[in-house]
Structure formats: structure tokens, C-alpha cells
N, C-alpha and C positions, 0 to 999 in steps of 0.2 A: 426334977427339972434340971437340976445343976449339973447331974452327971450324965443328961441325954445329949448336950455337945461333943463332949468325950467320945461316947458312944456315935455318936455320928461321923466323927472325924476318924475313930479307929475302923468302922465298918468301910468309910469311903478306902482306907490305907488297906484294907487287908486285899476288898475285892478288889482293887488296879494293883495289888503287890499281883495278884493269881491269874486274871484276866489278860494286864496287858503285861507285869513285870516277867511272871511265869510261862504264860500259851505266846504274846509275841515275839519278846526278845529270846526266846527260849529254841524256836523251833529253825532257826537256822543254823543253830547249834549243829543240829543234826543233817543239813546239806550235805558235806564232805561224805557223812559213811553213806547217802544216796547216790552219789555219786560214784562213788567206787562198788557199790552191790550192785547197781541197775543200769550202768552206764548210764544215767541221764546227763545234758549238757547243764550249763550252769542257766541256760532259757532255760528247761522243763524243770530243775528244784524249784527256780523262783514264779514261776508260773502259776503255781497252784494258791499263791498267794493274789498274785495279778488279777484270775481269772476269777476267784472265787472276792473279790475284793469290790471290780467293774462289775458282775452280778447284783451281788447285796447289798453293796451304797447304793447306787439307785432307784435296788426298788423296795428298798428297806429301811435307809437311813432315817429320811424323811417321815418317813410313818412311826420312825422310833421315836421322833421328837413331836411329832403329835402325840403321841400316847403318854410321851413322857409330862406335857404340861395340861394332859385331860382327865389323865389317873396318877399320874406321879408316878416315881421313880422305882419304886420297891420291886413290881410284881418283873418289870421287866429286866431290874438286876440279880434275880433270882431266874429266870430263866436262862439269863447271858451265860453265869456261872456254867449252869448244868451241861448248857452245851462247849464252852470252853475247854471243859472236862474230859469231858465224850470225845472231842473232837481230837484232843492229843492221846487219848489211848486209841482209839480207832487208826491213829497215823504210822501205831505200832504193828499195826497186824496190815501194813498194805504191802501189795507184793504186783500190780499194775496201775496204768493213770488212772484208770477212770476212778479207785478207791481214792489215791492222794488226792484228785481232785475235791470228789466226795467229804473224806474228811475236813479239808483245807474249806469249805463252801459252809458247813456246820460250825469252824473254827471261826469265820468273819462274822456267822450271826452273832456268835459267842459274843465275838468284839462289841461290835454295833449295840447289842442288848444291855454288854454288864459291862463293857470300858467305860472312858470320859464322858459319856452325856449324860447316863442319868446320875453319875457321880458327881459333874457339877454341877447338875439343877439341885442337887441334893444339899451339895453344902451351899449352896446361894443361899435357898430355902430357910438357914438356919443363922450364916453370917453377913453382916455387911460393913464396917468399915477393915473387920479384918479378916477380911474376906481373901484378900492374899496371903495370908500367912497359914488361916489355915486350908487353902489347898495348897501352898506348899508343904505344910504336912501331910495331909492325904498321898499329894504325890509322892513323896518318897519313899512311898509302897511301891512306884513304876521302879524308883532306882535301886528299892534294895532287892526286888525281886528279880531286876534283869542282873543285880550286880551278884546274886548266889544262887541265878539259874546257871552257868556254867558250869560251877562246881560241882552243883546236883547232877546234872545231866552228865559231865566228868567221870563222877565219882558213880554214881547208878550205872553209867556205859561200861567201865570198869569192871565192873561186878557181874553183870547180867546180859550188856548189849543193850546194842541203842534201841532196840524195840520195845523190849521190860521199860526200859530207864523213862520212855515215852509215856507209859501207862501207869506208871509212880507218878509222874508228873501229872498227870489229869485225875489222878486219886488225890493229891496235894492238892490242886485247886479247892477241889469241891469241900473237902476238909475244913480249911481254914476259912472261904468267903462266903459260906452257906449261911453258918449259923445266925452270923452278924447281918447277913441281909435280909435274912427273913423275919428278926425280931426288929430289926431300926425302924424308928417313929419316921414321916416323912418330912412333919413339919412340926415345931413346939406343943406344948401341950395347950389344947383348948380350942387347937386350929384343926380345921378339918382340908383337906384338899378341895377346891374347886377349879373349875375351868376358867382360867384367866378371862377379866374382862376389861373394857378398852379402860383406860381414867376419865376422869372427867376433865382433866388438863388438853385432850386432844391432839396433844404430842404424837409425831411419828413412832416413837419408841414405842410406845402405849397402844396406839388404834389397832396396828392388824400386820401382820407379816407381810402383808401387798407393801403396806407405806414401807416396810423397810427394805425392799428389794427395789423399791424405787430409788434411795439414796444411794451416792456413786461410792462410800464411804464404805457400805458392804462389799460393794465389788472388792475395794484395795485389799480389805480385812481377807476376800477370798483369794484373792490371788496371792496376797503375801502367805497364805497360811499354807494353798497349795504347794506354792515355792520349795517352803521353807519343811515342810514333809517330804516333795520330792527327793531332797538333799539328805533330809534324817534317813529316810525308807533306803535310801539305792545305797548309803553307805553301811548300815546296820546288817542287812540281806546278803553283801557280799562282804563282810569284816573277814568272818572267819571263815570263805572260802577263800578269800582274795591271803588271808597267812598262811593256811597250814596247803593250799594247793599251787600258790604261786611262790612262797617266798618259803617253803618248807618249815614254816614251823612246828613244833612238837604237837601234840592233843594239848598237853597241861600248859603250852606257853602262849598257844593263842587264848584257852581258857582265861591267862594271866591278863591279856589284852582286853578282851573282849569286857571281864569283870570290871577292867582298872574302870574304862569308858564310863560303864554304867557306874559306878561308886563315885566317879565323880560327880555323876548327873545329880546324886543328892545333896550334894554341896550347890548345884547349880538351880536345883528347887527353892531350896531354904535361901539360895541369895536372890533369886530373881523374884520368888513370893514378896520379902523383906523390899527389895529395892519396887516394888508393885505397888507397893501401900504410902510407901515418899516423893517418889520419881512419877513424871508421863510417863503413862504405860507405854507410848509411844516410842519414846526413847529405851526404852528396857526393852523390847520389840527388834529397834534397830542393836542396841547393844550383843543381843542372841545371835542373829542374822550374822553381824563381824566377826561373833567366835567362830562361825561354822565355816565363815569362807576362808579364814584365818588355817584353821583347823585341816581340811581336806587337802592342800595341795601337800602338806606333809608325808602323808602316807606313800605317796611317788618322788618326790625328791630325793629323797635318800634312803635307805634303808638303817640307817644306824637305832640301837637303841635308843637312844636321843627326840630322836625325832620321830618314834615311835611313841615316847611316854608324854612330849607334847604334843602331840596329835591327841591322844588321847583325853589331857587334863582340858584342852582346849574346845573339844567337840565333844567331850562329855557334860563341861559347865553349859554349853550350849544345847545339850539334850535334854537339859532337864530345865529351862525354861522354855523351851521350844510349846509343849504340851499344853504348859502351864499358863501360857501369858496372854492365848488368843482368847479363853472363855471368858477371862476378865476386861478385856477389852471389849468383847461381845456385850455383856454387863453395864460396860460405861455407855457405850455409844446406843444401845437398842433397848435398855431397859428388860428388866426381869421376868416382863409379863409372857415375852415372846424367843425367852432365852432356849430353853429348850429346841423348837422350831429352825432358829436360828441356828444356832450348835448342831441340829440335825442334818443341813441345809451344807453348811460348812463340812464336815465333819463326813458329809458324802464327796464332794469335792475331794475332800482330802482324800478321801478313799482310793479316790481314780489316780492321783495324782503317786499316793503311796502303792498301789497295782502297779500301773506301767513304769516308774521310774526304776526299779529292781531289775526287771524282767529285761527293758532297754538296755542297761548297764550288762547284764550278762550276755544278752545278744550280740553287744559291740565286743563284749572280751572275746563270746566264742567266735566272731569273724576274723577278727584281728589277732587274736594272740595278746593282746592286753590291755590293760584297764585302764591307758591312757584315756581315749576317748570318752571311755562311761565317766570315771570322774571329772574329770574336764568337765563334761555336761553336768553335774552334780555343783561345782562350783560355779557355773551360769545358773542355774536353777536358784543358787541361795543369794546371788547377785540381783537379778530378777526382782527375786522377793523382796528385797530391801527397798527397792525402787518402789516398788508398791505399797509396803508400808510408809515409806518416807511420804506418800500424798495422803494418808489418813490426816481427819483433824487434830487440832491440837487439842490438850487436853481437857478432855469436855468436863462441863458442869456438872456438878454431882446431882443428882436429883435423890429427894428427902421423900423415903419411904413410909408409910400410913405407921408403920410402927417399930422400935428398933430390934434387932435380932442382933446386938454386942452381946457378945457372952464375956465378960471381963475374966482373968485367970485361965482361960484355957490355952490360948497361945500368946 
């Protein structure tokens, strides 16, 4: 019993290190050489994220978050894996849209399956007062793996070309997040999974996903979360087209950028997890939101290194609470019974929100000549968001679980 926490929280860290740290920050990496092989515009790289994104939130999301609070989390993050896998070697061998489409549609179930939901139904499952701490362990599997997929993909592109280096990358996933999610327990020992049932307290949190789509608290929680994705999505998708196609930087120097971002995001995990479990989540929420709107006008002001490396330290701390801060706030306000659902619900939202905001931002560079306008609309987007979290309640009452799931010593 004492070293299935452990094992809980390294399986949640390995598969979002492979999932979202490796197949998503990973694959824009690779924009610039589509570019230049296939003439496509900076709309059609990002597209295939867009399209395949508005797809499978929809008619996907939601049903991943039912299954995740009817069977639990396991079987569907062992499928998410395999296809995250698949989908970035299959990205190596396309040579028309309909393949990248194809691949990129495989790549979202990927997400949707083995990313955030049923990772943090997973560690709910196991922790609860610190419960922020340890998904921000978990998480900074998102930072380390978006912060040394550049260098992978660098150093593989190097050697072989960006097609190979795509299909090393979907052989590394499966590798490392397989084995961990096929053997993790779902819940303590002695517990068996069942399908959540209302309490006897009555509570909205408790009754049924209707009551919670009645409260206007979900709205805020969606719209901020929308927001505050649009602005992560539309700046990550075009980082390192917007260096090495607009501002010429080298391969190894936007790599240097692109890394720094993500490397800070795990300092930005471990403080926003820490500051989760003292602070209103509320305020740690607003706190995220400021780095990002802080963060994004940098990148166009100036070009100096300077202001290249805070932008980065600034919207990197801001990337990695970003992830991190809406499932525990989902947790506080809606209760555990109907978290999955919820996170499913969201989590499609977000979907739509991280589709078109890329795709918009590139359509306005290829009109215009530059990326004034797309970021521009990136910093109303993380504006936006804040205003919508600013109407969330204050910070709600803890409500006392049938039993405790502290694991003392582990984080």
C-alpha cells in the first residue's frame, strides 16, 4: 500500500510527460520543415490540429468522461497512449492533407484518452488534502517533456530528418507510458471502482451533472478555462514558426526558446500546485491569467534577447499552472463524484477553443504579413478570461470525504 501512491503519481508523470509533454508540444516543432517541403501556409500546418480537435471534443470528450467515472481511468489511458504513438509516426510518412489530417484526428483521440482527465480523476482517486501538490508532480511530466522534446526532435532531425525523428517520437511514447498504465491500481487497495452515486447530503455537487450545469459558476470555470487555452494554444502552435520563419532564427536557437518556455513551466507546476493547497484557488487562477497577459505583448515589442527570455520565464510560469489549476478548482466547487464528467465537459470546450485560436492567429499572419493582430487577439483572450474567473465564488467550503486518501511522505 505505501508504495502504490508513488506508483500512482510516477504513472500519472510518465504518461502526460508522453501524451501531452511529447505528441503535443512536440509536434509543432515540426511546422517550419512542412512548410518549407509542402508549401503549406501557416492555416494548413495548424489546421490539422484545429480540425481534428473541433471533431473529437465534441463527439468524444464527453463520452471520455463518462467512461472515465463508469469504469475508471486505466483502460482509457492505455488506449490514449497507443494512439498518441501511432499518430506521431504515421505524421512521418505523410506526403498529402488528407494523411496529416488523418494522422492529427488519431493524435486528438490520443489526447482526449491518455492526457488530463483520466489523469486527474486518477490522482483525485488516491489524494485529497494534497491533492495539489501531488498533480503538480504529475504535471511536470507536461514540463519536462515539452522542455526535452525539442532537443529530441533537434537532435533525431539532425541525424535522420524530420520524418524518422517523428517516429522515434511515437516509439518513445509507448515505451515509457505503457508499462505504468497498464499495471496502476485505480483506486487504494480494498476499493473496487464503482459508478458514482448521488450522497445523501443532496448537494448540487453530489446529485447529477444536470445540477451542475445549472450553476452560473460552471459557466465562469468554462469560459475562463476557454480563455485562458486559447491564449496558451495560439501562442505555443506558432512560437517556433513565428522565430525561425519570421524573426530567422537558427533550428538550435528557437529549440533554446521553445525549451526555456517549457522548463520554466515546471517551476510554474510545483509553485502554483504549492500555492493551490494555501491560497483561493481563485486567486492562484487570477495570479496565472496576469503572467500570461504580462508575458505575450513581449514577444512583439521588441526583439532583444531580453525580452525574449522574459517572455519566456513569464509565460512559461504561467503554462504550467494554466493545466494545473482548473481540475482542482473543478474538485472544490462540483465535488468528486461528477469530476470526470465535468473535466470531460470542460476539457471539450477547451478543445474548441485550443482548435481555432492556432489556426485564427495563422490565418491573420497569412493575410496580413504579421502577427500583430493574432497576438493581439491572444492577449484579449487571456483578458477575457480573467474577467470570468474574477466572478467565480469565493473560496468554497471543503466538503469532508466518507474516508481519507492523505498519503503522508509522499509529497
Amino acid at each position: 500500500m505505501t508504495r502504490d501512491p508513488a506508483r500512482v503519481t510516477t504513472t500519472s508523470f510518465l504518461v502526460l510527460f508522453s501524451v501531452v509533454g511529447l505528441a503535443l508540444y512536440g509536434l509543432p516543432f515540426y511546422y517550419d520543415f512542412m512548410v518549407r517541403e509542402f508549401g503549406w501556409s501557416r492555416t494548413v500546418v495548424t489546421s490539422g490540429n484545429a480540425i481534428s480537435r473541433l471533431i473529437v471534443g465534441p463527439l468524444f470528450g464527453m463520452a471520455a468522461g463518462w467512461i472515465v467515472d463508469r469504469f475508471g481511468p486505466r483502460r482509457l489511458m492505455i488506449g490514449g497512449i497507443l494512439m498518441a504513438g501511432t499518430a506521431l509516426a504515421a505524421l512521418g510518412l505523410v506526403s498529402t492533407l488528407w494523411m496529416f489530417y488523418a494522422a492529427y484526428f488519431i493524435n486528438a483521440l490520443g489526447y482526449v484518452c491518455g492526457g488530463p482527465l483520466p489523469n486527474q480523476v486518477l490522482l483525485a482517486n488516491w489524494f485529497d488534502r494534497t491533492r495539489g501538490r501531488a498533480m503538480g508532480i504529475a504535471y511536470l511530466g507536461i514540463g519536462l517533456g515539452g522542455a526535452a522534446v525539442p532537443w529530441i526532435a533537434h537532435w533525431t532531425t539532425d541525424l535522420w530528418g524530420w520524418r524518422v525523428s517523428l517516429a522515434c517520437l511515437g516509439a518513445l511514447i509507448v515505451a515509457l507510458a505503457l508499462p505504468f498504465a497498464y499495471s496502476v491500481r485505480e483506486r487504494p487497495a480494498g476499493e473496487t471502482w464503482v459508478a458514482p452515486r448521488p450522497s445523501s447530503s443532496g448537494t448540487p455537487s453530489d446529485a447529477s451533472i444536470a445540477a451542475v450545469l445549472k450553476r452560473p459558476a460552471f459557466f465562469a470555470l468554462a469560459a475562463g478555462s476557454m480563455c485562458s487555452i486559447a491564449a496558451v494554444g495560439g501562442t505555443n502552435q506558432h512560437l517556433k514558426l513565428y522565430l525561425t520563419l519570421d524573426r530567422a532564427f537558427a533550428q538550435a536557437d528557437a529549440a533554446s526558446v521553445v525549451s526555456l518556455v517549457l522548463s520554466l513551466s515546471i517551476a510554474g507546476r510545483l509553485l502554483m500546485g504549492w500555492l493551490a493547497d494555501r491560497w483561493p484557488k481563485k486567486r492562484v487562477m487570477l495570479l496565472v491569467y496576469a503572467l500570461m497577459v504580462l508575458a505575450l505583448p513581449l514577444l512583439r515589442v521588441t526583439s532583444s534577447p531580453l525580452s525574449t527570455a522574459t517572455f519566456a520565464i513569464l509565460f512559461g510560469l504561467g503554462l504550467g499552472g494554466e493545466y494545473l489549476i482548473i481540475p482542482l478548482v473543478a474538485g472544490e466547487l462540483f465535488g468528486l463524484a461528477v469530476l470526470g464528467r465535468v473535466m470531460g465537459i470542460v476539457l471539450t470546450l477547451d478543445g474548441v477553443a485550443e482548435a481555432t485560436a492556432p489556426m485564427a492567429v495563422g490565418y491573420l499572419r497569412d493575410v496580413t504579413g504579421s502577427y500583430d493582430a493574432g497576438f493581439g487577439g491572444l492577449i484579449v483572450a487571456a483578458l477575457v478570461g480573467a474577467v470570468a474567473v474574477s466572478l467565480l465564488p469565493g473560496e468554497p467550503s471543503r466538503r469532508t470525504s466518507g474516508r481519507s486518501r492523505e498519503v503522508s511522505g509522499l509529497v
